[in-house]
N, C-alpha and C positions, 0 to 999 in steps of 0.2 A: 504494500500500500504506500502509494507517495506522498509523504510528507510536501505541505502546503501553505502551512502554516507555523511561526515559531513563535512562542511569549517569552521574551528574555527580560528578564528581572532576577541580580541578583547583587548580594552585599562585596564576593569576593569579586573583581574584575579585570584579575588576569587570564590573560587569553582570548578575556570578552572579542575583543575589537576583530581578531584572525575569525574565531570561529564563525561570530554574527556575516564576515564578508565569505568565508566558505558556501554558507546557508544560502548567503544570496545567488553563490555561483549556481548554485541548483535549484534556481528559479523555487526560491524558499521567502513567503511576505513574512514580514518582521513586525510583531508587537513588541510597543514598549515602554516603559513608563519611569519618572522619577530622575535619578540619579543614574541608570545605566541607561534611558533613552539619551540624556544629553552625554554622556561616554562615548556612543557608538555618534547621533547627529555630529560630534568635535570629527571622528574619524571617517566624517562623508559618506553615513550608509542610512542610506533612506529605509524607513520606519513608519509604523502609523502610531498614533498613540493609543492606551488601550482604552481612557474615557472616550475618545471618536469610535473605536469598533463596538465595543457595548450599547454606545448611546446614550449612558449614566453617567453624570458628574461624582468626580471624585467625594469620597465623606470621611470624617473622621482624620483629617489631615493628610488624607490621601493614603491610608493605613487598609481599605478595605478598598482600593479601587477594582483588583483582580477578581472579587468574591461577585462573579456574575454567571449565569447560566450560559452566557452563550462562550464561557472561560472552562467554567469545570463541566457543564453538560451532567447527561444520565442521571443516575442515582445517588453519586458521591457525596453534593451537596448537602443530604439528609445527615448523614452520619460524620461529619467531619466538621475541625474549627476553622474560625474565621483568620484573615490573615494572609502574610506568609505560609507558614506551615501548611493553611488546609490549601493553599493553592499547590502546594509540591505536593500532598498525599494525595490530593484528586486524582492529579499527575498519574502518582504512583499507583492509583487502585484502579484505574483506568490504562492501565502500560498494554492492553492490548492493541488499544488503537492509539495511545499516547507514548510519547519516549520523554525520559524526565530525568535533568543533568543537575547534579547538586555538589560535583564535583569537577571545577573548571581542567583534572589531567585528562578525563573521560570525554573532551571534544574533538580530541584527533579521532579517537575512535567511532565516535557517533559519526563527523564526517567522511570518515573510511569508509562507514557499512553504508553508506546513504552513497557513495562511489560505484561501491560494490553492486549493488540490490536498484539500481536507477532510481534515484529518490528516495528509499525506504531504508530503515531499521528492521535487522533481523529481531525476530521474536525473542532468541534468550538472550540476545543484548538487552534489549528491553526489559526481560524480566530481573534481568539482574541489576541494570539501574535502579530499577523500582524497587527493588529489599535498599541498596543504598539508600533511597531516599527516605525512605519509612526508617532506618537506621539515626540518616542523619537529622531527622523532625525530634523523632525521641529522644536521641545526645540535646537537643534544644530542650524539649520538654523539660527532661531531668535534672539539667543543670538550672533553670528557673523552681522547679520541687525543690532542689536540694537546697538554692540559694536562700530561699524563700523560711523555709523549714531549720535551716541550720542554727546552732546555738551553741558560738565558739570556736566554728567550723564545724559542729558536729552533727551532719543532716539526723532529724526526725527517719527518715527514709531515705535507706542510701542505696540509688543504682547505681552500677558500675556497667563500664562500655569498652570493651577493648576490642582491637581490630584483628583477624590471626595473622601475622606474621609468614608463617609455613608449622608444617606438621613436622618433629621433633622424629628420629629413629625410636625413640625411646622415652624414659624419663629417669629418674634415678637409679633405675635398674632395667635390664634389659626386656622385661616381663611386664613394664609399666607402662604403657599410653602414655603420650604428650605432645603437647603445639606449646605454641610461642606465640604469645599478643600483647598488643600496644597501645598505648592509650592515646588519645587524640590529644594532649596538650602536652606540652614539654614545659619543665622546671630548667633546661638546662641541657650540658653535653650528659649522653646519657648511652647506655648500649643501645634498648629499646629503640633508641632512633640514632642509631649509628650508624654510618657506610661502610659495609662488608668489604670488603678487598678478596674475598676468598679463600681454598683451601680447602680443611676438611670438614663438612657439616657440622655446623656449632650443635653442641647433646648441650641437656638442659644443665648438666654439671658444667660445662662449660658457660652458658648464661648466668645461671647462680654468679659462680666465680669471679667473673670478667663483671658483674654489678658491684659486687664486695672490693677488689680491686680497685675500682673508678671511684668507688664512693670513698674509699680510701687516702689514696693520693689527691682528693679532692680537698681535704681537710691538712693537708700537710703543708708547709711552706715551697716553695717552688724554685729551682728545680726537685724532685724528688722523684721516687720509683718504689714500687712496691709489688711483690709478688706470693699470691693469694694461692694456697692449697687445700682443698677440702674446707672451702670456705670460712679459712682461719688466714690470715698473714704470717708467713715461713720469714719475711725477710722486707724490713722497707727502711728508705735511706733519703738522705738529702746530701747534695754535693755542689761544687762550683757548675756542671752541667750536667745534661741529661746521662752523659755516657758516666763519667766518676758516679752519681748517685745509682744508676744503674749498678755497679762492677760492687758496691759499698752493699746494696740491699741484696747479691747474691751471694754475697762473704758472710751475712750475718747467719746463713743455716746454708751450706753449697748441697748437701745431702736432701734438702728438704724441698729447695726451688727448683732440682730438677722436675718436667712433669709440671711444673706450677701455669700459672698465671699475671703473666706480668703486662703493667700499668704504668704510664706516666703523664707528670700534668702539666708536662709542653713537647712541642715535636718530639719527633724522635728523626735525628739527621743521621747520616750515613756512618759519623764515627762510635755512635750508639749503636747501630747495627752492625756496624763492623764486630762489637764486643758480642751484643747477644748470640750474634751466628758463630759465635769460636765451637768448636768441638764440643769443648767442654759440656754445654748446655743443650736443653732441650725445653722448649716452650711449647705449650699444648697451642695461647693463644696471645697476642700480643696486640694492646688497646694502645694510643696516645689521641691527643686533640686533633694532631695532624701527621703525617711523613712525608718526608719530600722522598718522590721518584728516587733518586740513588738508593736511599735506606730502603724502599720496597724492593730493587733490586736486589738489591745484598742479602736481605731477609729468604728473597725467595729461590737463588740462585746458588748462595754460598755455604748451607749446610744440611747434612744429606735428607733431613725433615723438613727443610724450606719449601716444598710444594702443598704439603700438609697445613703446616702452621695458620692458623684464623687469625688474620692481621685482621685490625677494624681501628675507625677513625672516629672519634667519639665527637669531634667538631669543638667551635672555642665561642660559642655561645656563651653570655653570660648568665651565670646563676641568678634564679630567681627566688620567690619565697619558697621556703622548704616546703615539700609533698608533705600527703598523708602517706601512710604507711600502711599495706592490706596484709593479713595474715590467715588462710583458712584453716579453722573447724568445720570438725566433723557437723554438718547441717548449720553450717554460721561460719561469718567473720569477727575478725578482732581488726579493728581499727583504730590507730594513731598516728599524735601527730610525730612528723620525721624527728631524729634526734641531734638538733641541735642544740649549742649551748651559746647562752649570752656572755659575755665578758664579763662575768665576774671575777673580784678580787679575791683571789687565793689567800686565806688565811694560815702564817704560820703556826704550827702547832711543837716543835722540834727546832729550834735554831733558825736562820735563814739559808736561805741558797746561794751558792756565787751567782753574775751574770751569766755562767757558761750552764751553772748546773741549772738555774732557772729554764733555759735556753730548751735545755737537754729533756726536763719535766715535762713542759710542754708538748715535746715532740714526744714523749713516750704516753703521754695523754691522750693526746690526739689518736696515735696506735690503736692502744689499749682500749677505745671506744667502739675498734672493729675487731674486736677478739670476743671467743663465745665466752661466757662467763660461767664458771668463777676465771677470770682473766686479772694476769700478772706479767707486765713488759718491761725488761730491764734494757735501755739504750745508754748509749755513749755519743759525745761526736756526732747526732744527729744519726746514728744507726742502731738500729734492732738490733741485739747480741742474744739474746732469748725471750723466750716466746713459752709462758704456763699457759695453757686453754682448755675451756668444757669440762673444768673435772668439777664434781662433787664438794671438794672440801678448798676452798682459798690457801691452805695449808701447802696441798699436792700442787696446786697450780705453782706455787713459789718452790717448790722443791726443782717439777720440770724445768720451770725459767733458767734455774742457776743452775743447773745440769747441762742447759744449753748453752747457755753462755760461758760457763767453763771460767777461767781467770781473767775475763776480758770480763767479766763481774767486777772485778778489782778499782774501783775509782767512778764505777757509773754508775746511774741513777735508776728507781723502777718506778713505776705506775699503777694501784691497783684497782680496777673498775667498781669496786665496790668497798666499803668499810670494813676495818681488821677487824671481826669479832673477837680477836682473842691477840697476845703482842708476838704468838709461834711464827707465826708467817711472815711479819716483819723483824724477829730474829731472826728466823734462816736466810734473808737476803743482806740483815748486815754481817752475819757470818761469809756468808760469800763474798762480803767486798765494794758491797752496794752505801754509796754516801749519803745518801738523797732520798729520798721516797715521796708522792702525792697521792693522795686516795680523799676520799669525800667526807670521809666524817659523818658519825651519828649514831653511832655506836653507842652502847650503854659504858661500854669496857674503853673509850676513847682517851681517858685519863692515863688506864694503864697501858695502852699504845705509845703515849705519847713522852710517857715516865720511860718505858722501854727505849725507844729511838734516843732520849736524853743518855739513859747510862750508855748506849751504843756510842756515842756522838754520829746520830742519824741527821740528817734535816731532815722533819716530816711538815710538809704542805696538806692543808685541809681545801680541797675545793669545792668541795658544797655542792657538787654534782654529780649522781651516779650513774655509771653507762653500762646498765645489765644489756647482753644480747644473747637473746635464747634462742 
């Protein structure tokens, strides 16, 4: 059936001006109204308006001009809202004899098929417009319910929308179903809407990871690098550049980053690549903001996994206000808000810190925020030296840390995500060498913490914020 007729109205108006002159090529009349009639009249494409085809003066400041029988036709008008919206779902409930674009990348293809078919829209293009569009009415609805409904940010009733991505081999084991999908807004450089560069199909272990990561090095001062394993941090570092804090966060565990996931949060140039592709190493996948051409060559050329490797480009978009954060149960969600933390003053509890150890606190804070919990980060010099994670007791977490760390313990500082219930676990780290300590405070026992780190001669820092990750 030949398409005869087109209504173009919409808020996004790229690509408007090419598509509306395509349409025309195929002897296609143009309605149009508002703000994208005078877009396409600026770019010489004659139009009618839609109050002359109707007959009816615009009402409502010109909010309901579309909402006319000889616009939606049949039955739709019974059942659907005024508006915007009910002029696309008409659209949409009508896609047999109607085709209905609410996605300005979808007009190369509309005018493809209309090339194709003399005039006409095949049928499962059309119908599959038409679920977009009833998709995209709803992301409208929902976010008006949620905004409307929230209190705090926190909807009365909360729909969530995500797009799929692709279907997953697998999911955390090889016997588990899984896709990959995305949400329609961006907070920022994110994997969810990152540029693939390719390789070996990203598994959902590898999406976990490669989030943990980013969100990681996100939080860390810049240059830095960090590489995530089993969705814990094996190794992260800060250096004069990409490649030094690179070679620093694979020294901190070399046994543990192999197999890992590594992250950074500025390019990654070719004498960074140079390092990652040594022998030595093996990266499952490897994120930065951006790579210049050399470093992708090198990556993919220069060691004998570099065809495999999932390079992706996380982009250098600026961060926006922190996400929520979704976590399913069984028949429900848990949701909150992302974990960030304001600039609070860090209260001494123990002595003070030098400038360096201060320095040192911080960055092992920062760490220790992306570690499961009970979580204990002892750094140096802006590098991870060990790494306590996910045990039961805060005790065992400080046993593993300084078992990794070994005597590079000796003169640095740790981090604990959560308050010492008891002064064992902040003995065991100044037994091993450790100066410095920050943890949050709140403890009943916080006295005797504090009296501990004093006969130690510990600095312990209280910063008033705990970072559990379950």
């Amino acid at each position: 059936m030949k398409i005869r007729l087109a209504l173009l109205s919409v808020f996004d108006k790229s690509g408007l001006v090419e598509f509306a002159r395509g349409l025309r090529e195929f002897g296609v009349d143009l309605l149009s109204t508002g703000g994208t009639a005078k877009a396409l009249r600026g770019a010489g494409i004659a139009l009618t308006e839609v109050a002359a085809h109707t007959g009816s003066p615009e009402i409502m400041d010109g909010r309901v001009k579309t909402l006319h029988p000889r616009i939606h036709g049949e039955e739709a008008i019974e059942n659907i809202d005024i508006g915007g919206p009910a002029m696309v779902r008409s659209a949409a409930k009508n896609h047999r004899y109607v085709t209905v674009i609410t996605d300005p990348a979808d007009y190369p293809r509309v005018l493809e098929s209309i090339s194709r078919r003399e005039g006409g829209v095949g049928d499962m293009l059309r119908r599959e417009l038409a679920v977009k569009a009833f998709a995209h009415t709803s992301r409208y609805d929902t976010a008006i319910a949620s905004w409307l409904g929230s209190r705090d940010g926190l909807p009365e009733l909360l729909a969530l929308q995500y797009e799929k991505v692709e279907d997953l081999r697998y999911g955390e084991n090889p016997h588990q179903k899984a896709a990959w999908y995305r949400g329609f807004s961006r907070s920022g450089p994110s994997i969810a809407h990152a540029k693939f560069h390719g390789g070996k199909e990203l598994s959902y272990n590898n999406i976990l990871d490669l989030d943990s990561a980013l969100d990681l090095v996100r939080d860390l001062p810049t240059p830095a690098a960090a590489i995530v394993k089993h969705n814990n941090p094996c190794g992260a570092a800060t250096g004069p550049g990409a490649a030094e804090a690179f070679t620093r966060a694979v020294a901190g565990d070399p046994v543990s980053a192999y197999g890992g996931i590594l992250a950074l949060n500025v390019p990654l140039d070719v004498e960074t690549a140079d390092r990652v592709a040594a022998k030595e190493n093996f990266f499952e996948a490897v994120v930065a903001p951006a790579i210049t051409p050399e470093a992708m060559r090198t990556l993919r050329e220069k060691p004998k996994w570099g065809k495999n490797v999932r390079i992706l480009e996380s982009g250098t978009d600026p961060v926006s206000a922190a996400p929520f954060a979704v976590r399913g149960i069984r028949d429900g969600i848990l949701y909150q808000s992302a974990d960030s933390e304001s600039a609070a003053q860090w209260i001494p509890s123990a002595g003070s810190p030098t400038p360096s150890q201060d320095a040192d606190l911080r960055f092992a804070w920062a760490v220790c925020k992306h570690v499961k919990s009970n979580a204990i980060v002892i750094a140096r010099d802006g590098q991870v030296v060990g790494v306590g994670a996910g045990q039961m007791s805060r005790l065992d977490s400080a046993f593993l840390a300084v078992r990794k760390a070994g005597e590079r313990a000796k003169g640095a500082v740790a981090a604990s995500d959560a308050f010492f219930p008891f002064p064992d676990a902040l003995e065991t780290l100044a037994d091993a060498g450790v100066v410095a300590v920050a943890h949050p405070g709140g403890s009943i026992r916080d006295a005797e913490v504090a009296a501990a780190a004093k006969k130690r001669g510990v600095t312990l820092m209280v910063t008033g914020t705990r970072h559990f990750r379950h």
